[in-house]
N, C-alpha and C positions, 0 to 999 in steps of 0.2 A: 456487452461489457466494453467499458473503452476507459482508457489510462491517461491522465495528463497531471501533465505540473501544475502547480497552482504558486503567485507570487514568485514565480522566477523571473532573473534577467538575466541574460545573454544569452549565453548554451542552453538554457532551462534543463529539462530535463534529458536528454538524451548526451549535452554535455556532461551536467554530473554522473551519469553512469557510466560515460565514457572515460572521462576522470580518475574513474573509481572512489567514489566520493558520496556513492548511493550503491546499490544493489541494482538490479535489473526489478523493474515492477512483478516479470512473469513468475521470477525467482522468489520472487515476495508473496506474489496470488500464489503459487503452487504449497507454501509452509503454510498460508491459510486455510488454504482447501483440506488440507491434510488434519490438522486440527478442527475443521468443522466440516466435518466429511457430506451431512447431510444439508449444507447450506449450497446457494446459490450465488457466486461472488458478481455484482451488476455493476460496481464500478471502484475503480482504484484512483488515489491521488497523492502528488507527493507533494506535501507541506515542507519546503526549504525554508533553513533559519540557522541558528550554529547548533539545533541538534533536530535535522532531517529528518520524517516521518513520513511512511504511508498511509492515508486511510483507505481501509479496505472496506467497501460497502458490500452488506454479504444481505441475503433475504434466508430468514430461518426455514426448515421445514413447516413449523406452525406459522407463517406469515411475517414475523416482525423483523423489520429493518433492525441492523446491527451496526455500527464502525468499529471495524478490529483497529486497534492503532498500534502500528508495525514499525520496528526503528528504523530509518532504512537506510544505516550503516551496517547497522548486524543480523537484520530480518527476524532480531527478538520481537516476540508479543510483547506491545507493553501493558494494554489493559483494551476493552470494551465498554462502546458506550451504547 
């Protein structure tokens, strides 16, 4: 599993968390895990914009890819796709 920014400039992502301006990704994987106890999280992204998002890419127990999309100012679920 591996975590990056995507479309950032400057700080990217370790700026905005440092900022406080995003959440920690880990903090973010961990409320996903928790809500999808039986998935397998493969990879994390944070989509910056004026309203911040993780995608969480998770594989189900029966096989199918998921993107959890996670606020990631408040580490609310927003929805799956």
């Amino acid at each position: 599993m591996r975590a990056h920014g995507a479309g950032h400039v400057g700080g990217g992502l370790a700026g905005a968390v440092q900022s406080g301006r995003v959440l920690p990704a880990l903090q973010v994987i961990r409320t996903v895990r928790q809500r999808y106890s039986d998935a397998e999280v493969i990879d994390a992204e944070l989509e910056q914009g004026a309203r911040p998002r993780y995608i969480i890419k998770i594989l189900t127990e029966d096989g199918r890819r998921v993107d959890v999309v996670v606020d990631a100012q408040t580490g609310s679920i927003l929805y799956e796709r």
